[in-house]
C-alpha positions in Angstrom: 76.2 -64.2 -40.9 77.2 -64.9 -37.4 79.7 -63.5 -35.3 82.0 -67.1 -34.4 83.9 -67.6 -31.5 86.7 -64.5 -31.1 88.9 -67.1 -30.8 89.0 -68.1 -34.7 88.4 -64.8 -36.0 92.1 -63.9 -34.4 93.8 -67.4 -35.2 92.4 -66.6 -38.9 94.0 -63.2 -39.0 97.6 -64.4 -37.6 97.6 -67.0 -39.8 97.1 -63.8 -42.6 100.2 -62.1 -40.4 102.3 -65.0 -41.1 101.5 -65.0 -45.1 102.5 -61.0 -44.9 105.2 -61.9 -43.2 106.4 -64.3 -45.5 105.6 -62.0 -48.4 107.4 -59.4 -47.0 110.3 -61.1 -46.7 110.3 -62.7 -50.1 110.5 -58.5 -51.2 113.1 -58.1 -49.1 115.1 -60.6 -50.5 114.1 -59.9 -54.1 115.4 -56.7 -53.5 118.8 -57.5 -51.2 119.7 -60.0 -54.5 118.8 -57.3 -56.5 121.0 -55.1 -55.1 123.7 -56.5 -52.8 124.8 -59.0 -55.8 126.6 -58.6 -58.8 124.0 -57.5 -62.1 123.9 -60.3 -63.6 121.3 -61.9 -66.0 121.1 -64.8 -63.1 120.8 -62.4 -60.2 117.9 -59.8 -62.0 116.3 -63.2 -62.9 116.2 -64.3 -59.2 115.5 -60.8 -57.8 112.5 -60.5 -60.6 111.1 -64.1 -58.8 111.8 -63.7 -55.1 109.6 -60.6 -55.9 107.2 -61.8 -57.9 106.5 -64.2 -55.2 106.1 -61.7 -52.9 103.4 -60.5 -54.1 101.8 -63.9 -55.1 102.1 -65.1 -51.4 100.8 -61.7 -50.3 97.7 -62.2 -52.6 97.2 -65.5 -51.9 97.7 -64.8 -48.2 94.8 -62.1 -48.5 92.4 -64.6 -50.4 92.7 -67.6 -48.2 92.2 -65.1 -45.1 89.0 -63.9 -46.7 87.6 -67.3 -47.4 88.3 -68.7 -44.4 86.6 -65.6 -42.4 83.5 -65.9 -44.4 83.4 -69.8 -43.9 83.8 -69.5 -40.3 81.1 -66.5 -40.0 78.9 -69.6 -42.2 79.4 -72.0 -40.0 80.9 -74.0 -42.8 84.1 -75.9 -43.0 87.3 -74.2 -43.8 88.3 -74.7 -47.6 91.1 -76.2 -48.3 93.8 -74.6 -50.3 97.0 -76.3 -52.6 98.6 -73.5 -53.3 100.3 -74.2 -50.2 102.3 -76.8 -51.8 102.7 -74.7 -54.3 104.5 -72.2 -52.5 106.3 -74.3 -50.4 108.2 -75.8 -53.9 108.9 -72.6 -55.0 110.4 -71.3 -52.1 112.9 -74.7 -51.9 113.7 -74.3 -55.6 114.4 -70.5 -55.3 116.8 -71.1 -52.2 118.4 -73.9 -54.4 118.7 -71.0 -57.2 119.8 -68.6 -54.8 122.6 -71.0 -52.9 123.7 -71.6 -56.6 123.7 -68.1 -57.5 125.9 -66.9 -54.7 128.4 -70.2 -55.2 128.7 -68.3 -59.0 129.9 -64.4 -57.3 
């Protein structure tokens, strides 16, 4: 392996900041509905996925970080990832489920 320009070693690992980041604040949500709302089958549903995806962004945060590092130390391309997507339509659908859930208190 070679060492690669500092440069993308750090833009690698703030890109890995903002996945924590978002992971931690999908917890903190999971947790705010959990508690701030009314129990609620609805609520405990949407608590259980806002955390759930938590740690799912968090993982997948950690794995694209890792295969990006070892790409760049290769002197290979970056890989490309779709869970992206993935994320990014959970993430409208549970702010859809969560605007509905607060129209319902």
């Amino acid at each position: 392996m070679i060492e690669p320009d500092i440069r993308f070693t750090l833009a690698n690992e703030r890109t890995f900041l903002a996945w924590v980041r978002t992971a931690i604040g999908l917890i903190g949500a999971g947790v705010a509905v959990f508690h701030l709302l009314d129990q609620s089958a609805a609520t405990t549903i949407l608590s259980v996925v806002l955390l759930a995806s938590g740690a799912l962004t968090g993982l997948v945060g950690f794995v694209h970080f890792r295969a990006a590092d070892l790409a760049i130390r290769a002197g290979e391309r970056l890989p490309t990832n779709h869970v992206v997507f993935v994320l990014l339509t959970a993430a409208i659908l549970l702010a859809a489920a969560a605007g509905a859930a607060t129209m319902l208190v």
